[in-house]
C-alpha positions as protocol buffer text, in pm:
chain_id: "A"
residue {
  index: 1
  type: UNK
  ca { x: -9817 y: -11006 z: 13121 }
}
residue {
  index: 2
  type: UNK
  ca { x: -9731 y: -10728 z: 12918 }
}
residue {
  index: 3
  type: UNK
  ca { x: -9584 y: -10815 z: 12605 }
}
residue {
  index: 4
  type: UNK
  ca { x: -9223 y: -10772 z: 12536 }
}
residue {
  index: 5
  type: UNK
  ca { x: -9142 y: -10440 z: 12312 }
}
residue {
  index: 6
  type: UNK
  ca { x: -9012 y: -10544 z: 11969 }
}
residue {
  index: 7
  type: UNK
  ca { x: -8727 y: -10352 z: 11980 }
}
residue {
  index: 8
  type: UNK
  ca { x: -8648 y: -10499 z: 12325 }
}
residue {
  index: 9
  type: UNK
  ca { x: -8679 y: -10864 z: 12108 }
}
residue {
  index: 10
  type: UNK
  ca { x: -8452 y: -10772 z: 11805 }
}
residue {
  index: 11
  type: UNK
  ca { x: -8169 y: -10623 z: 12054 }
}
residue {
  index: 12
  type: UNK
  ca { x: -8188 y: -10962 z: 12239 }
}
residue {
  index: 13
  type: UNK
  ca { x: -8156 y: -11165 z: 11955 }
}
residue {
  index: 14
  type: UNK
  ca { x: -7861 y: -10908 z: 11810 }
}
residue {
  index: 15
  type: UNK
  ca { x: -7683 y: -10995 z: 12149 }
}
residue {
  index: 16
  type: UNK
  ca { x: -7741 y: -11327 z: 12138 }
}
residue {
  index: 17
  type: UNK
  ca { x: -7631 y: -11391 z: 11762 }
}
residue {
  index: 18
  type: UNK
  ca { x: -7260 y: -11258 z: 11907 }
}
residue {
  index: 19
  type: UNK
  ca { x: -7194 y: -11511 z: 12120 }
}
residue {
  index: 20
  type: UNK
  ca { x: -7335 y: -11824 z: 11959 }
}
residue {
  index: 21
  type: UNK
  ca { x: -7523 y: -11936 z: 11618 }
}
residue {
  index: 22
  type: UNK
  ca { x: -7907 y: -11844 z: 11605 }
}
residue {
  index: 23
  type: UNK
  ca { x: -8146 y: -12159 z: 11642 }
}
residue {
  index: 24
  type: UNK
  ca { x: -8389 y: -12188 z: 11338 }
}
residue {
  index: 25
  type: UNK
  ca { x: -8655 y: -12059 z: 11459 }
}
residue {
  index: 26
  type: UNK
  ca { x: -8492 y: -11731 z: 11619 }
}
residue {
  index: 27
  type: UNK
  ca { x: -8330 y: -11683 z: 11296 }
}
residue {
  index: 28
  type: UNK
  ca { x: -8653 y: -11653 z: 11113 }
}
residue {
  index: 29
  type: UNK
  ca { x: -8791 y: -11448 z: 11448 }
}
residue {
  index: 30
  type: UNK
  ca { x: -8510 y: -11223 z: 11411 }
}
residue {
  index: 31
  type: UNK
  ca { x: -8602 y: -11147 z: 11026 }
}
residue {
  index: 32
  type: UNK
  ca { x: -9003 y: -11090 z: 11129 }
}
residue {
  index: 33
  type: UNK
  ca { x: -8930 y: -10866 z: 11402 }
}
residue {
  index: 34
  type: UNK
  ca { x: -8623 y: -10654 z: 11221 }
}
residue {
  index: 35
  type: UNK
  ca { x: -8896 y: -10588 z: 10918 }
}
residue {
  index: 36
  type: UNK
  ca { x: -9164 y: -10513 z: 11163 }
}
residue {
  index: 37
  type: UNK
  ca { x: -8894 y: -10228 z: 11315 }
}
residue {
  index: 38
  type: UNK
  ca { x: -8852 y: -10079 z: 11003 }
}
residue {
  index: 39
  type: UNK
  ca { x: -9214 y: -10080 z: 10935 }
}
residue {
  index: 40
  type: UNK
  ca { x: -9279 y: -9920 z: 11240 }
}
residue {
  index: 41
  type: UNK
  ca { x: -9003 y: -9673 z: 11148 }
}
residue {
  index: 42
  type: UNK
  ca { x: -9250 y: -9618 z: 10800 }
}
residue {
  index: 43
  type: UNK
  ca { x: -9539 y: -9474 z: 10987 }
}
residue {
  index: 44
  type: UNK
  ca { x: -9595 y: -9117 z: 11037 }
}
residue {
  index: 45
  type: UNK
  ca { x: -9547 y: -8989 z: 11365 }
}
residue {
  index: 46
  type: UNK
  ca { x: -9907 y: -8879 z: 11546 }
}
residue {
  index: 47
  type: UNK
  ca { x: -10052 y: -8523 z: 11364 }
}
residue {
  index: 48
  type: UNK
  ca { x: -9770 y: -8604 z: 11068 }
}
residue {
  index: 49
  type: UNK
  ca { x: -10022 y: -8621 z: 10695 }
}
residue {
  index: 50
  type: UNK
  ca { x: -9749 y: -8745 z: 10511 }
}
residue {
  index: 51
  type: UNK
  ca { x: -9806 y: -9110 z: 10372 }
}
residue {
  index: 52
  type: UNK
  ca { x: -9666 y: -9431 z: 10487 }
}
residue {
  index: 53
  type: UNK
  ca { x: -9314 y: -9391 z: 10327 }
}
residue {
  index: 54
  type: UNK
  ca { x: -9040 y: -9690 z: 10340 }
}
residue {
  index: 55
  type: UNK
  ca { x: -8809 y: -9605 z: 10645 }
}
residue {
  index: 56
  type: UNK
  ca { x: -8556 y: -9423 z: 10521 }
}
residue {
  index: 57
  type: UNK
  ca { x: -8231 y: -9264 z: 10699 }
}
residue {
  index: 58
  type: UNK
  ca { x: -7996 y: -8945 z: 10640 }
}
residue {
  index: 59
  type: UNK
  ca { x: -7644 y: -9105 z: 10585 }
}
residue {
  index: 60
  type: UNK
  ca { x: -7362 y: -9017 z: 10320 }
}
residue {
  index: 61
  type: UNK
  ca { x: -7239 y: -9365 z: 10247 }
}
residue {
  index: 62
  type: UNK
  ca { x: -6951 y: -9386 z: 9917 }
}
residue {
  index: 63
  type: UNK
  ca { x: -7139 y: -9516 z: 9659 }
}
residue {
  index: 64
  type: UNK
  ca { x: -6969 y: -9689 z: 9353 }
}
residue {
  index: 65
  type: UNK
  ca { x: -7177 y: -9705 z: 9020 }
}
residue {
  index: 66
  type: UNK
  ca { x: -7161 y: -9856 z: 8644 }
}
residue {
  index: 67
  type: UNK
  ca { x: -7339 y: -9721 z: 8432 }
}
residue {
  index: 68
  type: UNK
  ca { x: -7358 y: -9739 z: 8008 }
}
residue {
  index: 69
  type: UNK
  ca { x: -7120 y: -9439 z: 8041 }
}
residue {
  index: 70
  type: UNK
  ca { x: -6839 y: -9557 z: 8306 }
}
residue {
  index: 71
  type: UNK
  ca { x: -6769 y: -9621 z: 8637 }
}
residue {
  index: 72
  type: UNK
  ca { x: -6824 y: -9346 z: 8888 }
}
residue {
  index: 73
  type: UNK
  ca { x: -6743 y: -9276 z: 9218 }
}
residue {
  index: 74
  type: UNK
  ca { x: -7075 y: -9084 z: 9408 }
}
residue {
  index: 75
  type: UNK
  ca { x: -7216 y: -9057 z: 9784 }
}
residue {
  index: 76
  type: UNK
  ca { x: -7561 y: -9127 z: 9955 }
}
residue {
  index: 77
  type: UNK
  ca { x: -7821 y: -8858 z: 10045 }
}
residue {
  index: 78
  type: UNK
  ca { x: -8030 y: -9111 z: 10247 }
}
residue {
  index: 79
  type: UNK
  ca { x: -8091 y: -9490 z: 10206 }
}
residue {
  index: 80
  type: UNK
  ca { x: -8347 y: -9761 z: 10289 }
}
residue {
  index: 81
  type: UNK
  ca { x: -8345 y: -10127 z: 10261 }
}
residue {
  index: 82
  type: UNK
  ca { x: -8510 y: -10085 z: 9894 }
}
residue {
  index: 83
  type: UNK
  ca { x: -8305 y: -9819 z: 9732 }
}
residue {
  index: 84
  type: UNK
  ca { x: -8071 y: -9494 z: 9766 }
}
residue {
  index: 85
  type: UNK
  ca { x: -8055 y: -9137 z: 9673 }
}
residue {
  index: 86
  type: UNK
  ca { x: -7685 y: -9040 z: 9554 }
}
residue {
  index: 87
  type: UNK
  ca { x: -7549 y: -8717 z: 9452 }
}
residue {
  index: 88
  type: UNK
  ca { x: -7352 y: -8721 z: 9093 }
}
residue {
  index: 89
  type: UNK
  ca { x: -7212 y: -8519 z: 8804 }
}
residue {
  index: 90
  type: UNK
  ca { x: -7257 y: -8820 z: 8621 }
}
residue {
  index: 91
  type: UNK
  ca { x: -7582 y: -8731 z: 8412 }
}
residue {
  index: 92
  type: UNK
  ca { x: -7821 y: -9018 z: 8444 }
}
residue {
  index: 93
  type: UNK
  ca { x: -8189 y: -9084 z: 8307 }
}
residue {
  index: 94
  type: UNK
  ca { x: -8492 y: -9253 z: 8451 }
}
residue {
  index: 95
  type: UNK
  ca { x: -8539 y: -9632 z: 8369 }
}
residue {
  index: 96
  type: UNK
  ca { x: -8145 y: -9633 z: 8340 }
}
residue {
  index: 97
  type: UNK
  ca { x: -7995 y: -9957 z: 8479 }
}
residue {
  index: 98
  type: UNK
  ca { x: -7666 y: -9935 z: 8744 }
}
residue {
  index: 99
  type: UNK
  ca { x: -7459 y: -10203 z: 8933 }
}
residue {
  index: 100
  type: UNK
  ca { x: -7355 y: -10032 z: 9280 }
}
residue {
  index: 101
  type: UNK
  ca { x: -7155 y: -10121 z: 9541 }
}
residue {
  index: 102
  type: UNK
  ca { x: -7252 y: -9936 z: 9868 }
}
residue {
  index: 103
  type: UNK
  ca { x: -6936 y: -9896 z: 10113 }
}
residue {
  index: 104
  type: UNK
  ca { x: -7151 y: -9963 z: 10455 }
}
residue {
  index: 105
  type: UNK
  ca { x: -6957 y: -9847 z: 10805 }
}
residue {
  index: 106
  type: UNK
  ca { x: -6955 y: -10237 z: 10911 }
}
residue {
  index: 107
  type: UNK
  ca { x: -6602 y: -10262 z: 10734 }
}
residue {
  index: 108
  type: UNK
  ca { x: -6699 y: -10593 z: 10524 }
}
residue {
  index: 109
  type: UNK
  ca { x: -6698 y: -10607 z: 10153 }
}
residue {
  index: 110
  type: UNK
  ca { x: -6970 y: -10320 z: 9967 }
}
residue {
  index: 111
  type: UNK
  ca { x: -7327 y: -10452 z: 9916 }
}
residue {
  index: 112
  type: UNK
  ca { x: -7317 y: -10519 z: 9560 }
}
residue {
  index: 113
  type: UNK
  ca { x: -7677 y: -10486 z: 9408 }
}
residue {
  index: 114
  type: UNK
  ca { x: -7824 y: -10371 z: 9069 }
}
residue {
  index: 115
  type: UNK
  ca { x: -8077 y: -10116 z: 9051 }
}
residue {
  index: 116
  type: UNK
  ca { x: -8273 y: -9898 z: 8783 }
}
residue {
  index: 117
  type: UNK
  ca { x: -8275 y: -9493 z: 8828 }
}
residue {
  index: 118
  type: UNK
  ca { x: -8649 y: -9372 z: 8928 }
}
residue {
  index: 119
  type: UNK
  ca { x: -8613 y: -9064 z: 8928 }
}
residue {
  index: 120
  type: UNK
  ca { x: -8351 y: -8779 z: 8853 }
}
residue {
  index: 121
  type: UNK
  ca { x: -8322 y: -8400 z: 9039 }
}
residue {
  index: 122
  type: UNK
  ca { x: -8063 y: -8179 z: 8951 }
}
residue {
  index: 123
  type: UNK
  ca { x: -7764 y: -8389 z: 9056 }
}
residue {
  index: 124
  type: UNK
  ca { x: -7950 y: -8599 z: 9272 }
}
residue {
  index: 125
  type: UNK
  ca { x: -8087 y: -8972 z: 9161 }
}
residue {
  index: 126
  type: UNK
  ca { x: -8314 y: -9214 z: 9339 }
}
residue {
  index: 127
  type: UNK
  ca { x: -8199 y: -9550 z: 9283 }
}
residue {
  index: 128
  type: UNK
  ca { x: -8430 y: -9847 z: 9361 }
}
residue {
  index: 129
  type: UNK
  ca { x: -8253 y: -10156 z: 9414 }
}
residue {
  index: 130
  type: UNK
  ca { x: -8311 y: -10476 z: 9253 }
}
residue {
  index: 131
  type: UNK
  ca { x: -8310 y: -10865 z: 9423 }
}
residue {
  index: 132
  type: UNK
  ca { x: -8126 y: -10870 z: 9702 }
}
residue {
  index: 133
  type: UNK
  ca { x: -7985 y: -11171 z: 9909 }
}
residue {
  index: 134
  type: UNK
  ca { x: -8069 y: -11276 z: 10182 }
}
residue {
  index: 135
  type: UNK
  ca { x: -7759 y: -11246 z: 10374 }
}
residue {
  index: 136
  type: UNK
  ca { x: -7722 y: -10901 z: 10202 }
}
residue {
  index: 137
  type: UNK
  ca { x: -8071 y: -10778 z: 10260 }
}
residue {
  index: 138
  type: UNK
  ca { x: -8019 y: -10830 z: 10620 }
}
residue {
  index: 139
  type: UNK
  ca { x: -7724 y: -10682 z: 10665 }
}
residue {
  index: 140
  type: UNK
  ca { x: -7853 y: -10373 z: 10558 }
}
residue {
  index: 141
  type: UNK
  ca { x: -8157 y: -10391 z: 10712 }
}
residue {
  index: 142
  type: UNK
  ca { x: -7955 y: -10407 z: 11091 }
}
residue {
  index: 143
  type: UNK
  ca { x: -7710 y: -10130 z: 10952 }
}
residue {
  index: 144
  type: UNK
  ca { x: -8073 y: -9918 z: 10912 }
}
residue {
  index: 145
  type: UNK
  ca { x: -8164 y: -10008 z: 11265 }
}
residue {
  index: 146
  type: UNK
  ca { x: -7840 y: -9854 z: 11392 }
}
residue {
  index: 147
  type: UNK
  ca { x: -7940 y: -9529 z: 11338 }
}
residue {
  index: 148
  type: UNK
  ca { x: -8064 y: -9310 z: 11606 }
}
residue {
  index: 149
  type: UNK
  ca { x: -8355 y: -9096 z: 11389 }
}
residue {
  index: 150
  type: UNK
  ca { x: -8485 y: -9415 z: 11290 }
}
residue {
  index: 151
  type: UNK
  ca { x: -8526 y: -9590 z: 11588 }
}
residue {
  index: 152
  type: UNK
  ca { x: -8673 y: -9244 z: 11773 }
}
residue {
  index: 153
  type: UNK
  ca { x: -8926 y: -9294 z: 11464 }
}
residue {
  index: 154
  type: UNK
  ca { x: -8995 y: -9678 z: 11619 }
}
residue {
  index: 155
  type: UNK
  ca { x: -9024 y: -9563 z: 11962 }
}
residue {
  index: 156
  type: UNK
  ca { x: -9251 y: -9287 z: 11877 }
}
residue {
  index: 157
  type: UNK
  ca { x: -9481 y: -9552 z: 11672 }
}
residue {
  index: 158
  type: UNK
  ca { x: -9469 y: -9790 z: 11945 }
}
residue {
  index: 159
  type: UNK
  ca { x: -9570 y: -9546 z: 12215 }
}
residue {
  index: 160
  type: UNK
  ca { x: -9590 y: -9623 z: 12549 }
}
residue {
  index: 161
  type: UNK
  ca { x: -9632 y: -10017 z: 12626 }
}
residue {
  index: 162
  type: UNK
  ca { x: -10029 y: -10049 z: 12641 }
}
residue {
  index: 163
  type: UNK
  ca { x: -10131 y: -10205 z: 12913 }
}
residue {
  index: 164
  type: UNK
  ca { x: -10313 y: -10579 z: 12853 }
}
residue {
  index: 165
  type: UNK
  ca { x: -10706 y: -10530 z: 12924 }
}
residue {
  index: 166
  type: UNK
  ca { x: -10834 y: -10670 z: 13289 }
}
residue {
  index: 167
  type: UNK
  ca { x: -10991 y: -10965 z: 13098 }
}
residue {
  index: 168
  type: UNK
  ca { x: -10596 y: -11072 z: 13003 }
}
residue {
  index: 169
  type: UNK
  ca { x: -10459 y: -10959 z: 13267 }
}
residue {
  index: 170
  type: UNK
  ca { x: -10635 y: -11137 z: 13548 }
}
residue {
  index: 171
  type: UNK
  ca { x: -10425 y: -11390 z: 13687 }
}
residue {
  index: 172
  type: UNK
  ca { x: -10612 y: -11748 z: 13639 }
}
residue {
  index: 173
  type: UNK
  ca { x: -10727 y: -11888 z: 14008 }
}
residue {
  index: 174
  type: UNK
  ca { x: -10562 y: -12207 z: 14189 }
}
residue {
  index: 175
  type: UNK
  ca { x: -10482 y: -12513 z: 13871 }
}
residue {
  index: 176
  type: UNK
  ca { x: -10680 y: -12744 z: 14036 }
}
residue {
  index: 177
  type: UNK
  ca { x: -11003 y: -12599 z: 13915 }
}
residue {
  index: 178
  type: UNK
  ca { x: -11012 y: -12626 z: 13514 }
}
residue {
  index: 179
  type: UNK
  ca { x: -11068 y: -12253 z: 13378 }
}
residue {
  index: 180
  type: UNK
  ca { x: -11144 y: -12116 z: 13059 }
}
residue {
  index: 181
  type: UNK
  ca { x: -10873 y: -11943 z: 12891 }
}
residue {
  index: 182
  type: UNK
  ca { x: -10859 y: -11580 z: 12883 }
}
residue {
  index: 183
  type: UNK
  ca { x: -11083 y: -11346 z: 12656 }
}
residue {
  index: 184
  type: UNK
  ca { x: -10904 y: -11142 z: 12380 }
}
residue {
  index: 185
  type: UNK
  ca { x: -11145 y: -10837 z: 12387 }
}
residue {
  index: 186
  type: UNK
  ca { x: -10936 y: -10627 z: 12182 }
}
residue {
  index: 187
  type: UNK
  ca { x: -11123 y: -10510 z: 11848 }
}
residue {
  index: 188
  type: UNK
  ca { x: -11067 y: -10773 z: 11548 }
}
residue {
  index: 189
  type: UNK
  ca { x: -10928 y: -10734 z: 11195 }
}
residue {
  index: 190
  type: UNK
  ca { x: -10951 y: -10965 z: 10936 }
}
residue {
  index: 191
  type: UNK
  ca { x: -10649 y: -10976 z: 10715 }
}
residue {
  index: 192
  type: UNK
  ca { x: -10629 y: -11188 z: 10362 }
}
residue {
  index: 193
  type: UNK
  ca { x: -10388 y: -11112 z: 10121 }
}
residue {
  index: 194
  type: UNK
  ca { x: -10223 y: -11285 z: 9854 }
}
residue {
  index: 195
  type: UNK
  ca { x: -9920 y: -11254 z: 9933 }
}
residue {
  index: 196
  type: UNK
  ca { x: -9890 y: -11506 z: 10271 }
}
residue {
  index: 197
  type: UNK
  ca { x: -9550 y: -11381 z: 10345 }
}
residue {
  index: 198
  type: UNK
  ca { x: -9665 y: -11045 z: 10439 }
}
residue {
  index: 199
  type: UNK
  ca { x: -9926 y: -11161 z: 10651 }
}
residue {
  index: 200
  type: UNK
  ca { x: -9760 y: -11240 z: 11000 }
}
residue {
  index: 201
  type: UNK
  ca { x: -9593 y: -10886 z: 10955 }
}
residue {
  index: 202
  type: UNK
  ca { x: -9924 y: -10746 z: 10967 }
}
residue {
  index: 203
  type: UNK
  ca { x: -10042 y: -10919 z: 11235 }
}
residue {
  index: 204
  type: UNK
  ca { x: -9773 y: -10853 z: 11464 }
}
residue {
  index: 205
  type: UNK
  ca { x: -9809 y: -10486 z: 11360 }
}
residue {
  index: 206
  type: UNK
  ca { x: -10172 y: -10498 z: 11479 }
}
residue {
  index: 207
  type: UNK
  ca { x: -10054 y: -10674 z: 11801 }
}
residue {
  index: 208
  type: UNK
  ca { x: -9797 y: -10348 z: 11847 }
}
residue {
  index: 209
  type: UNK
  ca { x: -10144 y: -10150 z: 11759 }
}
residue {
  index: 210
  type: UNK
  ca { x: -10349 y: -10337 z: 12032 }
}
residue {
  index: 211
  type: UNK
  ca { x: -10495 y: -10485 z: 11783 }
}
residue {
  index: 212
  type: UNK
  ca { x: -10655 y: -10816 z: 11762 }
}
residue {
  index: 213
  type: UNK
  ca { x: -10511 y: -10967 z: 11369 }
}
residue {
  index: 214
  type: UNK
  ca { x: -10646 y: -11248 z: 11207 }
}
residue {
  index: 215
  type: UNK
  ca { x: -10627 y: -11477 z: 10902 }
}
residue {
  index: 216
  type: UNK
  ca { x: -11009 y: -11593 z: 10955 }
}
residue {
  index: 217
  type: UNK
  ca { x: -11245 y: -11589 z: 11241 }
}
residue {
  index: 218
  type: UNK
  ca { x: -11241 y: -11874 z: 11488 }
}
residue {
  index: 219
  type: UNK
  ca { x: -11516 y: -12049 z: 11593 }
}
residue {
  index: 220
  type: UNK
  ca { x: -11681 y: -11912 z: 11919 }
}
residue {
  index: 221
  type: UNK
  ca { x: -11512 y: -11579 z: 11887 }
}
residue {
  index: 222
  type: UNK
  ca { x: -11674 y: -11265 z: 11824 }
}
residue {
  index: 223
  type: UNK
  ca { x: -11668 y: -11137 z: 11471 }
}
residue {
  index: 224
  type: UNK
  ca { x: -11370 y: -10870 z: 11344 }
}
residue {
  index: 225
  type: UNK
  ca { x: -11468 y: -10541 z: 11377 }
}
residue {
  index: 226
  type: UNK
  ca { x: -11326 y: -10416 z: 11021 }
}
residue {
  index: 227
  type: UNK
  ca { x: -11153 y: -10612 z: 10763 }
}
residue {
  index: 228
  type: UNK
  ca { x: -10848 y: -10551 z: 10529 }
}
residue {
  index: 229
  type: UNK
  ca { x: -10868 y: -10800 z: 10239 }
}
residue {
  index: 230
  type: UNK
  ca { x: -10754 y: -10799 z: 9849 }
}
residue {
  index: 231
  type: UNK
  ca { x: -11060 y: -10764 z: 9601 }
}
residue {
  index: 232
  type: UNK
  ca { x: -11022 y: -11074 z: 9491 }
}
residue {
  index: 233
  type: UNK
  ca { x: -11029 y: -11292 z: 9832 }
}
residue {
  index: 234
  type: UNK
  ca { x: -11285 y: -11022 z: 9937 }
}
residue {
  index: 235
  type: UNK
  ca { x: -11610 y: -11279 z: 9901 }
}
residue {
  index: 236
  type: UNK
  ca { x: -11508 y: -11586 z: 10027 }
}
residue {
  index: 237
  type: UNK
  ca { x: -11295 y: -11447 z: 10333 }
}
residue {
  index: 238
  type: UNK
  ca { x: -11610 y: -11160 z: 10414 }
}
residue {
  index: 239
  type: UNK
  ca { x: -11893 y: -11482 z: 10346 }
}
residue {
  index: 240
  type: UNK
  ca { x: -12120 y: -11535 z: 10666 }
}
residue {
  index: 241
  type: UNK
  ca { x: -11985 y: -11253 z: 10877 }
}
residue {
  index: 242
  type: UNK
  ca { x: -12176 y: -10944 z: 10947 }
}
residue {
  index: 243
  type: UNK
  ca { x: -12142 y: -10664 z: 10728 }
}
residue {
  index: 244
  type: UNK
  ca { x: -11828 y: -10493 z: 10834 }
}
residue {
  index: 245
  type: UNK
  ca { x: -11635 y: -10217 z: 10737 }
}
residue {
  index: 246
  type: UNK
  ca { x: -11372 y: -10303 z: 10470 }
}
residue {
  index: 247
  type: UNK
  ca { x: -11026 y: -10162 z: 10367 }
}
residue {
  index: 248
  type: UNK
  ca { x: -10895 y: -10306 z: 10007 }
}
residue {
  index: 249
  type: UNK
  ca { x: -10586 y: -10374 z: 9959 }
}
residue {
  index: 250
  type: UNK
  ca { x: -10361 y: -10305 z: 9614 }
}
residue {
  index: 251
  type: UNK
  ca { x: -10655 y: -10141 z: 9450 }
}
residue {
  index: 252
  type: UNK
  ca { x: -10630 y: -9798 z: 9326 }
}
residue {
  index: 253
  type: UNK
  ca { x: -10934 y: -9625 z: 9483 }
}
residue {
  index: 254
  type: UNK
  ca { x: -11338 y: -9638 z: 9419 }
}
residue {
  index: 255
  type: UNK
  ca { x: -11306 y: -9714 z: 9042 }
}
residue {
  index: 256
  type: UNK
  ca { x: -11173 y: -10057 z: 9134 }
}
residue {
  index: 257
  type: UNK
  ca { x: -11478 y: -10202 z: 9305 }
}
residue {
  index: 258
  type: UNK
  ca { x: -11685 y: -10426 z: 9077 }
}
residue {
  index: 259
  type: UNK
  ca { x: -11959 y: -10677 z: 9169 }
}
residue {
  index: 260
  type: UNK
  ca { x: -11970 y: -10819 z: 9487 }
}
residue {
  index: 261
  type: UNK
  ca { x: -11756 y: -10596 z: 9662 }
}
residue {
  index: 262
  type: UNK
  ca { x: -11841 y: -10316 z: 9535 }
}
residue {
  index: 263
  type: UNK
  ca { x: -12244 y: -10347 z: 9760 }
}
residue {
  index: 264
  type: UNK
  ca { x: -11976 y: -10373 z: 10107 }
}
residue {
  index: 265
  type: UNK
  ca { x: -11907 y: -10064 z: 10286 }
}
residue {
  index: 266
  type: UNK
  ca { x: -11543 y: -10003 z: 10191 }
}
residue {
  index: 267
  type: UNK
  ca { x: -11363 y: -9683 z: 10410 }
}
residue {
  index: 268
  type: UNK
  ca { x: -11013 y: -9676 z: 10266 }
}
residue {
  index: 269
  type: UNK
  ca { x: -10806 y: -9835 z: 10009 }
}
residue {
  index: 270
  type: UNK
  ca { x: -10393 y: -9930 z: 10011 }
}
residue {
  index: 271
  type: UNK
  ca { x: -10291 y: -9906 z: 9611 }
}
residue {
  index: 272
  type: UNK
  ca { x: -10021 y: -10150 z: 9477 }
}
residue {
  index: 273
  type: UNK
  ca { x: -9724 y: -10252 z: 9590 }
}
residue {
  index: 274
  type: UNK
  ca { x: -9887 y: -10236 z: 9951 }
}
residue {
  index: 275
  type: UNK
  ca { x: -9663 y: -10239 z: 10255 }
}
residue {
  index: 276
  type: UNK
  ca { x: -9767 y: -10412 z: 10571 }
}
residue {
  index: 277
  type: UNK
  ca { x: -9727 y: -10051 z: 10742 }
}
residue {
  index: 278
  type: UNK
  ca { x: -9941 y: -9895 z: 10444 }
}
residue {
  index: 279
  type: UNK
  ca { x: -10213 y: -10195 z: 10567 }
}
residue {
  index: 280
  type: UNK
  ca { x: -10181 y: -10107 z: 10934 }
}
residue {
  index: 281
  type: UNK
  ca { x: -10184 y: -9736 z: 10878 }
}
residue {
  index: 282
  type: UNK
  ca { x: -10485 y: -9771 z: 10669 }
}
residue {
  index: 283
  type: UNK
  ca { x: -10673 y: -10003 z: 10934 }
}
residue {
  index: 284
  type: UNK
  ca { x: -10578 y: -9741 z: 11220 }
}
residue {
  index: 285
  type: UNK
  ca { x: -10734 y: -9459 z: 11038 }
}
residue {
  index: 286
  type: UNK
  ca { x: -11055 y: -9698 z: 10906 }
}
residue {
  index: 287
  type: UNK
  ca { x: -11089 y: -9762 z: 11278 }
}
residue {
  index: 288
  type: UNK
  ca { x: -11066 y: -9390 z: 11454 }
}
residue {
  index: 289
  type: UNK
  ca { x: -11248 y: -9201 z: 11173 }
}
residue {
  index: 290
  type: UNK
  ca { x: -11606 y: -9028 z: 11288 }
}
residue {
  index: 291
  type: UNK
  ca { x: -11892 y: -9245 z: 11294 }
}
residue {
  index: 292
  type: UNK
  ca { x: -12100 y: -9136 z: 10972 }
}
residue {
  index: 293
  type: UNK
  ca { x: -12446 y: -8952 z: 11045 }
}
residue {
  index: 294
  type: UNK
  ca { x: -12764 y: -9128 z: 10974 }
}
């Protein structure tokens, strides 16, 4: 069976959440699959160069900020789950520190967050939020996923639902005869990262991908077909498996590879902070780039 569109997913869960209180467990779903949207809303669309950029959307929101100066009333040029862009006369400088409270259409109190100034044009600043809460940090993310350009961007990166190969999609014969589970023959990737909590993210991005993710290779299963790994978990996660392409994660480019790594055949690099859909995007290319000549 097909598997169910992650959009499809978070809607359901949105619905449900209305009429009753979210188990445990499809509270924390709801969180994975709402952060895999808006990675999915990160990618570029198919012939787009651009980079992997955090989804961002085109909204004028009333933005209240304090700054060393005073307190000043400004609007949003566009805003994602990890900062704004806001139009002022106020003059600001890069590195400056602000408390804002962002007015968002829901009708509840402003998301209060601090954030530090990263960059200043003309009288437009980017603003790049600090901690948020959890409550908060959701909230915002479903306000994102209300907007239309964003979730065209989603639909566009999920593309139409793949179809499961005829290994998974043969329907098993009668129960009374024991049978062998079905064979995953889609190509493998090898993900180890540090940081564990961005792990499943990837994975289910790969799974959107038709990808096959995984955190090491089982036994009795064919070996991953590329692998995207930090430098430092690089040897003991690549140990015993054939020599594989690799793609390294949070390093800045060839000049990072030292000793053991630097003898495997690495085709692209993510630099630091990565984002799962920097990973995934990375992977993709890895995986559909010309064969080299030999």
């Amino acid at each position: 069976m097909a598997q169910r569109s992650p959009l499809t997913e978070y809607q359901s869960l949105q619905h449900a959440a209305r009429s009753r209180p979210l188990t445990a467990d499809e509270t924390q779903r709801l969180a994975l699959v709402r952060d895999v949207l808006l990675e999915l809303g990160s990618l570029p669309r198919e012939g787009d160069k651009h980079p992997v950029r955090p989804a961002r959307v085109v909204q004028t929101l009333q933005v209240t900020f304090t700054s060393k100066e005073a307190v000043t009333q400004s609007y949003s040029k566009d805003i994602a789950s990890g900062g704004v862009a806001i139009t002022t006369h106020q003059p600001l400088t890069v590195g400056e520190a602000l408390q804002l409270e962002v007015h968002l259409p829901d009708g509840a109190q402003p998301l209060r967050v601090a954030g530090m100034v990263i960059w200043v044009r003309g009288n437009t600043a980017g603003v790049s939020f600090g901690q948020l809460g959890a409550s908060e940090s959701s909230r915002l993310k479903d306000h994102l996923l209300t907007d239309e350009s964003l979730l065209s961007r989603v639909r566009s990166a999920l593309g139409p639902r793949r179809e499961p190969s005829p290994a998974m999609a043969t329907p098993l014969p009668a129960p009374q005869a024991p049978q062998r589970p079905p064979v995953d023959s889609r190509p493998g990737v090898l993900v180890q990262l540090n940081d564990t909590a961005m792990v499943p993210l990837i994975l289910e991005l790969l799974d959107h991908m038709g990808l096959r993710g995984m955190t090491e290779r089982a036994p009795g299963t064919s070996a991953p077909a590329i692998a995207a790994v930090e430098a430092g978990l690089a040897q003991k996660a690549l140990s015993g498996l054939p020599a594989i392409p690799v793609v390294c994660i949070n390093a800045s480019g060839p000049e990072a590879l030292m000793g053991w790594l630097a003898s495997r055949e690495v085709v692209g690099f993510v630099k630091r902070p990565a984002s799962a859909a920097a990973v995934v995007e990375a992977v993709r290319l890895a995986m559909t780039r010309p064969a080299p000549e030999r």
